[in-house]
C-alpha positions, 0 to 999 in steps of 0.5 A, spaced: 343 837 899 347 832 902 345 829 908 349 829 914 350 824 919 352 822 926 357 818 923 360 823 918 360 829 923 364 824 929 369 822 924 370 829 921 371 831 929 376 825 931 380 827 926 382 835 926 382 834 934 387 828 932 392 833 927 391 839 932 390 838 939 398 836 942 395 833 947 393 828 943 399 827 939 404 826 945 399 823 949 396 817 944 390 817 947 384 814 945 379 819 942 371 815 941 365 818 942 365 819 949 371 822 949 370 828 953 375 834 949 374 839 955 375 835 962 381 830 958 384 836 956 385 835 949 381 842 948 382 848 951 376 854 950 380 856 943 381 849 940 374 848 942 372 853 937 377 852 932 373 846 933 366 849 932 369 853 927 371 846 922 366 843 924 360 849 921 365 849 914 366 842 913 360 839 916 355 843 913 351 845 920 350 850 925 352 849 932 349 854 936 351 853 944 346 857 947 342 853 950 346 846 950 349 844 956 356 843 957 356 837 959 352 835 953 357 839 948 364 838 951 363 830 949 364 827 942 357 825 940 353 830 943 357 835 941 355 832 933 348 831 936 346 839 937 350 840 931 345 835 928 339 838 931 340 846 929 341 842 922 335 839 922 329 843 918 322 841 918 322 837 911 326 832 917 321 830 921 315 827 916 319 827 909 314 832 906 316 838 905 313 844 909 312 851 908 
């Protein structure tokens, strides 16, 4: 299994929300990885999953918001963060596999 990283999960959102969100294209704003995509209007609440929805297909992880916060989602790396977090498995944490 290839492992995903923070980088990786941050390039690939970068780049849709650049190709898909007009705001962006018209605007030329700058997107890093502190870019709130909710509060600067580059998404709204469809482009968000639309966003999620890549995210979970070429990234290879499970974002699930349930118990995240918004002002932890709706930015860039935190975004990625959570995503990494519900992908993590218990092998993650010490390097030995646990049953």
């Amino acid at each position: 299994m290839n492992a995903v990283t923070e980088e990786r999960l941050v390039d690939l959102l970068i780049g849709w929300v650049k190709q898909n969100s007009p705001k962006s294209q018209a605007a030329g704003l700058e997107i890093n990885r502190d870019t709130d995509l909710i509060a600067s209007g580059l998404l709204d609440s469809f482009g968000f999953v639309d966003l999620i929805v890549y995210l979970e297909s070429h990234g290879g992880c499970k974002v699930d918001l349930s118990d995240a916060d918004p002002s932890e989602f709706s930015v860039v790396k935190g975004l990625c963060r959570l995503a990494l977090r519900d992908h993590r498995t218990p092998e993650d944490e010490d390097g030995q596999p646990h049953r």
